[in-house]
N, C-alpha and C positions, 0 to 999 in steps of 0.2 A: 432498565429502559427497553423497550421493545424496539425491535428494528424497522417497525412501522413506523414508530415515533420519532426515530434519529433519521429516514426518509422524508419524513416530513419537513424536518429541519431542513436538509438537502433540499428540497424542492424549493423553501420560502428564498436559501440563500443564491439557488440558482438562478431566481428573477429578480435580487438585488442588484445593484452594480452601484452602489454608493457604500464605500468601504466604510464608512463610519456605520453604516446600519446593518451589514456584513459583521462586522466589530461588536455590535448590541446582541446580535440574533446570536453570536456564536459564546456570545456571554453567559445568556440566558440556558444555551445548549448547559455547558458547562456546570451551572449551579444545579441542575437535576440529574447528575451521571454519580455512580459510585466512583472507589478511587481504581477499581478494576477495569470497570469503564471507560473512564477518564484515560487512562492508556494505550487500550483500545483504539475508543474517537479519536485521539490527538493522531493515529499513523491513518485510520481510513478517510479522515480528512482529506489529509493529502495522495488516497486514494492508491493505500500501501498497505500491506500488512507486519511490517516489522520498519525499523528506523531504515533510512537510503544505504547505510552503511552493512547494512546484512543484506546478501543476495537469497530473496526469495520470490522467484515468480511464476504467476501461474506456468507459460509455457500452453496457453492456448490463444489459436487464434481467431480473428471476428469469422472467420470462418466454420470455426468449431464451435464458437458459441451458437450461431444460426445452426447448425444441425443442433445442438440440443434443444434450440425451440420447436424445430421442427420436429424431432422426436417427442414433444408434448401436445402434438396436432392429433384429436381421432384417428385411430385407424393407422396410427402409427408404430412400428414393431422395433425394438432395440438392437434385435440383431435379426438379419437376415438367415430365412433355413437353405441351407441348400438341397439341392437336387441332384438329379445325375449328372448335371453338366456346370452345374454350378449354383449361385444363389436363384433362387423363386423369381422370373421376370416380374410376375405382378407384383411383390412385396418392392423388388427394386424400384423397379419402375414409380411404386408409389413416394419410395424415400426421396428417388431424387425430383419429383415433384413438389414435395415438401422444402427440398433443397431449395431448388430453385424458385418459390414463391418466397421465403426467406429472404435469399438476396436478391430478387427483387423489391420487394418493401423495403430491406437496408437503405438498397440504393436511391430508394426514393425520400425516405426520413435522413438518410445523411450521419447515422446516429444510432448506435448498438443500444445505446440505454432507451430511446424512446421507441423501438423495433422492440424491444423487450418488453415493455410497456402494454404496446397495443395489443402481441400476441397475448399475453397473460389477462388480458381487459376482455377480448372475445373468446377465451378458453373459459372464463369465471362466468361467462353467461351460456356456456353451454351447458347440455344435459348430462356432460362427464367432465365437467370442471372439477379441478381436488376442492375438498372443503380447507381453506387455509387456517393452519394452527397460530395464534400469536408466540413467536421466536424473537428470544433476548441476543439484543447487540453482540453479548458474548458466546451465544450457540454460531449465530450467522458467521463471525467468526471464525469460532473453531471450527464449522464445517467449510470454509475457505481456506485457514490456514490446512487442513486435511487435502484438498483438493493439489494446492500447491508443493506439496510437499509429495505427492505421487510420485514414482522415477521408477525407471527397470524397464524392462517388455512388458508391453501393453497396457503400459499408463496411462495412453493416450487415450483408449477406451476408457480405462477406470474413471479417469479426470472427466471426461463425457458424459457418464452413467452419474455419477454424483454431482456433478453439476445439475443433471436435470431429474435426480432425486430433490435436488435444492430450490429449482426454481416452480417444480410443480407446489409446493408448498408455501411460496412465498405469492405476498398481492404482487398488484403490476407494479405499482411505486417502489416496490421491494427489488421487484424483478430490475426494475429500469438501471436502479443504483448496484444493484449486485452485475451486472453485465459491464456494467461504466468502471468497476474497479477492475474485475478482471483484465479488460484490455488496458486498463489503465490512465484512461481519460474520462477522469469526474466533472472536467467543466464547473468547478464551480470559481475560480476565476479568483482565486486568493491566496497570498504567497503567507509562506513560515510566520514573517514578520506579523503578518494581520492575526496569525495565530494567537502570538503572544500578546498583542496588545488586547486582543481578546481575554485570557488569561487574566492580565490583567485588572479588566475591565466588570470580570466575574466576581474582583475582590474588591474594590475601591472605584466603580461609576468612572474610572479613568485611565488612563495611560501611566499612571504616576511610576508604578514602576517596569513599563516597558522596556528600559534602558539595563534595568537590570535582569531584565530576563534574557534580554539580546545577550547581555554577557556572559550568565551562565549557559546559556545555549553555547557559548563559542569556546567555552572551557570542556562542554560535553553535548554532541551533536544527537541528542535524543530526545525529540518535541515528547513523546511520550512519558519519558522517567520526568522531565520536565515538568510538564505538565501534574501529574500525579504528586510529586513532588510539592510543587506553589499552593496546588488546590486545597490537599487533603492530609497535611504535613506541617510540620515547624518549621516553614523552608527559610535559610539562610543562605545569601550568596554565599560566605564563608567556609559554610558546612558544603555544598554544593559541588565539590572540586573535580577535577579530571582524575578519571577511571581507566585504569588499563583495559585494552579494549574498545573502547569508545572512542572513536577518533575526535580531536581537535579541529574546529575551523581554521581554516592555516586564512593567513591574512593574504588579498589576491594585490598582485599590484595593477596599478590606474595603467591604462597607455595615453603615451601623447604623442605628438607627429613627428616634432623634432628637438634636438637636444636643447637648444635654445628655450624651447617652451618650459622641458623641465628644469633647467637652473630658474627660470623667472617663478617659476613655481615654489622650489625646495632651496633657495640659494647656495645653500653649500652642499654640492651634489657629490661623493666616489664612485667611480667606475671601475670595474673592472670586468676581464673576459670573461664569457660565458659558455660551459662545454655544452652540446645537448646532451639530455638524459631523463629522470624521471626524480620529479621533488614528491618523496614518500617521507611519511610519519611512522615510525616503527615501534609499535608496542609490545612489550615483553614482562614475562610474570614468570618466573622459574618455579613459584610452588605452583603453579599451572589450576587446570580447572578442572574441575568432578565434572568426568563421564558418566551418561547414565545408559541402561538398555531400553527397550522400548517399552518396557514395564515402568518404566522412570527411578530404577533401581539405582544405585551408584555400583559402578564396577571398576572406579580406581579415578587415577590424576593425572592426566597429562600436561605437558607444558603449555603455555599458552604466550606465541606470537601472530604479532600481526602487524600489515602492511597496509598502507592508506595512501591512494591517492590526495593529491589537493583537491578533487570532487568529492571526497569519499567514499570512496571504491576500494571495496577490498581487494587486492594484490597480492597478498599472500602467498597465492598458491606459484603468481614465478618467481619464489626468491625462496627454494626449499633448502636455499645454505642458511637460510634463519634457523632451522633446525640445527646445523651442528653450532654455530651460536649461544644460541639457547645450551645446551650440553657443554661448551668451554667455560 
């Protein structure tokens, strides 16, 4: 599918607001996607690029995204030359015009994705608008998950310069949704749950097995394998089980006001003290997991632990006595 076309979809479900037709639209999404796809859509839905439980984020801000529209303006230069005293006044001078007309339309649309929108709408009817290539789900993708993945000295640029390698190429409806993931608010106004009963709904015109999709969801927190899985699969609850790695939905408890409330509720209630601290899910694999290099080579196996908040938050990295653990 082209990422014109999974925009598209974005758009119709952004002026829904009756979740039963949120539910159809996302159905219909659903029955035209590969199973490659389908893993994909199911994380930039939610307007992610991997499950909540893998930390990966751009690390740019509506700030930096406005300078890259602004570096797609005429007469726009990437990097300033300098002089004997430092950068060109007129080239500066020009950027931060560019800057500042930028966030001023922000400010006025309210809205990174629809600021993204109109610059790319009047750069396509200029006399130096890029000619747009149609780009699959999967390229837009990998050239995001690329972007995200930048770190080191002067990433900040790198992240900047391919970003606005990506959005010179992309339409404005492209552009609008690829800005709205970035910062991370797609607005399309639809939780996990609606996901699944979409899923659903892709297979059987119904919710029939919603119930069971909530519950392999809550044995393994990944809308994506999920996903992929129901669609394009022999999927059984059965087969479907908790994976080391993959954190579990921990069950949250209700609050109520007073204790009286809760016996009238749960009649036979135990108590006891509570120390504070942090309630973690700890997963562990001693034959551990194939490292690779950047070639995608394998270069050996290390162990594999891991720490999980009740949000699903990996934790990991403050509990490095997992490590000698692991090794006992």
């Amino acid at each position: 599918m082209t990422f014109q076309h999974f925009a598209e979809y974005l758009a119709k479900l952004e002026l829904t607001s009756s979740r039963l037709t949120m539910t159809a639209v996302l159905a219909e999404l659903w029955r035209e996607l590969t199973p490659a796809e389908t893993t994909i859509t199911a994380y930039l839905l939610q307007g992610v690029l991997l499950p909540s439980y893998v930390s990966l984020e751009f690390q740019l801000s509506t700030k930096m995204v406005l300078r890259a529209l602004g570096r797609l303006q005429p007469n726009q230069t990437t990097e300033l030359p300098l002089g004997l005293f430092g950068a060109d006044d007129t080239t500066a001078t020009q950027s931060d015009q560019a800057s500042t007309a930028m966030l001023q339309r922000y400010k006025q649309l309210g809205d990174i994705g629809l600021t993204a929108e109109q610059v790319m709408a009047a750069l396509a009817k200029s006399p130096s608008g890029s000619v747009q290539q149609p780009h699959t789900i999967e390229q837009v993708y990998a050239a995001l998950v690329q972007i995200a993945r930048l770190g080191g000295s002067g990433s900040q640029e790198q992240k900047l310069e391919q970003l606005v390698q990506l959005l010179k190429v992309s339409s404005p409806l492209e552009a609008k949704y690829i800005a709205r993931i970035i910062i991370g608010k797609l607005r399309l106004g639809f939780s996990t749950m609606t996901l699944m009963d979409s899923l659903s709904w892709a297979k059987h015109e119904s919710k029939i097995d919603s119930e069971m999709l909530e519950m392999a969801y809550q044995q393994k927190a990944d809308i994506g394998k999920l996903a992929e899985s129901y669609l394009h699969h022999d999927f059984s609850i059965d087969a479907y089980r908790v994976e080391v790695g993959v954190p579990l939905v921990p069950a949250l408890c209700q609050r109520l006001n007073t204790a009286a409330e809760i016996i009238e509720k749960m009649s036979s209630v135990y108590a006891e003290p509570k120390y504070d601290g942090l309630r973690i899910q700890i997963h562990i694999d001693k034959a551990g997991i194939i490292e690779t290099d950047l070639s995608g080579q394998p270069t050996g196996r290390k162990p594999l632990y891991k720490a999980f908040t009740r949000n699903l938050e990996d934790v990991s990295d403050m509990f490095p006595e997992l490590a000698a653990v692991v090794e006992q």
